[in-house]
C-alpha positions as CSV (number, residue, x, y, z in Angstrom):
1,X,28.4,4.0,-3.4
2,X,27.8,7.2,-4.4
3,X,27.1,10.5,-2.4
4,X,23.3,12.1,-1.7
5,X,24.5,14.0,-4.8
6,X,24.5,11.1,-6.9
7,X,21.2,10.5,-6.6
8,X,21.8,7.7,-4.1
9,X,20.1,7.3,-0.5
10,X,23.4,8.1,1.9
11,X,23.8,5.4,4.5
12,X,22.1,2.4,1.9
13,X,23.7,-0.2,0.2
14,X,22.7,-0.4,-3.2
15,X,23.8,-3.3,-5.0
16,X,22.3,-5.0,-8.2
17,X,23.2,-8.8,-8.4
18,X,24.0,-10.1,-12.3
19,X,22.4,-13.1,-11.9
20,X,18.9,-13.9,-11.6
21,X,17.1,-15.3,-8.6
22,X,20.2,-13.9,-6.0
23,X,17.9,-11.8,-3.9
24,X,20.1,-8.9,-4.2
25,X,17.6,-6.0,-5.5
26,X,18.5,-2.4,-6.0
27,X,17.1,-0.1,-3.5
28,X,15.1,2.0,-6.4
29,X,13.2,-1.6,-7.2
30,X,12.4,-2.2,-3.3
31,X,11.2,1.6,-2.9
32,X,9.4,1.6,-5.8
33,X,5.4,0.9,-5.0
34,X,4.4,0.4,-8.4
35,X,3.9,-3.4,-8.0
36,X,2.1,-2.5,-4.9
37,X,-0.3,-0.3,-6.9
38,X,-0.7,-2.6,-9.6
39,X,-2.0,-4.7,-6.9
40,X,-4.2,-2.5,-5.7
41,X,-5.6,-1.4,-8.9
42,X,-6.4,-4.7,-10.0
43,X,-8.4,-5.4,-7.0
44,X,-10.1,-2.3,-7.6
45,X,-11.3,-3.0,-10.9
46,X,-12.1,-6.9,-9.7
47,X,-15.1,-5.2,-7.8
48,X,-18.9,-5.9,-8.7
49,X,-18.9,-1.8,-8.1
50,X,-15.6,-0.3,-9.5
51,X,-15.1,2.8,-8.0
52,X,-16.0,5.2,-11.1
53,X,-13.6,7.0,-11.9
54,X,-10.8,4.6,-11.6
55,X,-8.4,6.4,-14.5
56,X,-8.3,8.9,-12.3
57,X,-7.7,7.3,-9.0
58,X,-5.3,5.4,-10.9
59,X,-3.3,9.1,-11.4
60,X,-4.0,9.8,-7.7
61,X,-2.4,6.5,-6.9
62,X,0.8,6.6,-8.8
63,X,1.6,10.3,-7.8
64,X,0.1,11.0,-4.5
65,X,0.0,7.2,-2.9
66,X,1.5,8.6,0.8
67,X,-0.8,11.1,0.9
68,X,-4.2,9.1,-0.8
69,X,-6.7,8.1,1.8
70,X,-8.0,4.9,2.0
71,X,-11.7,6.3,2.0
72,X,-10.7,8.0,-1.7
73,X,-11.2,4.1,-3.1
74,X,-15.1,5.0,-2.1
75,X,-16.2,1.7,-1.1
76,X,-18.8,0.6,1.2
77,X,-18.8,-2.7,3.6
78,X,-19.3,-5.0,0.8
79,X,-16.5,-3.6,-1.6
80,X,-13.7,-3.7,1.5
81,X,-14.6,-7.8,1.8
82,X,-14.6,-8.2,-2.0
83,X,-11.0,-6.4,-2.6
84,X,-9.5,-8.0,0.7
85,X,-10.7,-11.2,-0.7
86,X,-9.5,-10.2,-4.0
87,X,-6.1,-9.4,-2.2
88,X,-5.8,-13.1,-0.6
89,X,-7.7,-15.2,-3.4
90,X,-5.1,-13.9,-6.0
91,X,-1.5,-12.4,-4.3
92,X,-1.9,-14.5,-0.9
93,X,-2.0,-11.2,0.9
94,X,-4.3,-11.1,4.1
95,X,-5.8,-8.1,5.3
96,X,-9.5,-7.8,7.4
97,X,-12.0,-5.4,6.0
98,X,-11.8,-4.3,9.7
99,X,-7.8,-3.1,9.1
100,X,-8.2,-2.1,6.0
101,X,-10.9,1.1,7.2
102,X,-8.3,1.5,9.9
103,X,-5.1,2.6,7.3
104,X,-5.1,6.3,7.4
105,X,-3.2,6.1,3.5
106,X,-2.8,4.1,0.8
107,X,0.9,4.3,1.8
108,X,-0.2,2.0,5.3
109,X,-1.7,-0.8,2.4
110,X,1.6,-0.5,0.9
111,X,3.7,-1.3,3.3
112,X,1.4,-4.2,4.1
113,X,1.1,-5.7,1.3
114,X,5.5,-5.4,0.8
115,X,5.4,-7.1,4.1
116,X,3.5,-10.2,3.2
117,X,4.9,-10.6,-0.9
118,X,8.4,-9.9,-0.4
């Protein structure tokens, strides 16, 4: 394992396993949120109502995702239900409408969504 200034978290194990299907992952893969976004963004673009600029909440997303408030996806009552059923309909993840307004960042839906695909 390599130092901090390897680029490496100190304290972590990082291993990659050669063969597929071992559950060993590398920590960059299990840190990495972009399936999480992906996620997200494809429940976004499910809507009736797409928020309208999604390109550029898609930029917000990838770069400022710990930071991004939940109320930046702009949707009313009827667009939290239809992305939370979205989100159990299609990746088997559960999350109320009623949670959802109570995430402060996208960073919170994150770390839901790891908790119930992983």
């Amino acid at each position: 394992m390599q130092g901090q200034s390897g680029g490496r978290l100190p304290g972590v194990e990082q291993t990659v396993s050669d063969s597929p299907g071992s559950g060993t992952v590398s920590v960059d893969e299990v840190l990495d949120p972009a399936r999480e976004i992906d996620l997200i963004l494809n429940g976004l673009r499910s809507l009736s109502l797409p928020p309208p600029n999604l390109e550029g909440l898609e930029a917000e997303l990838r770069q400022h995702h710990a930071t991004l408030p939940i109320e930046r996806f702009g949707l009313d009552s009827l667009g939290r239900m239809e992305f939370c059923i979205h989100l159990e309909l299609d990746h088997g993840v559960v999350i109320t409408p009623e949670t959802l307004i109570t995430m402060e960042s996208v960073e919170a839906l994150i770390q839901s969504i790891r908790a119930q695909v992983d």
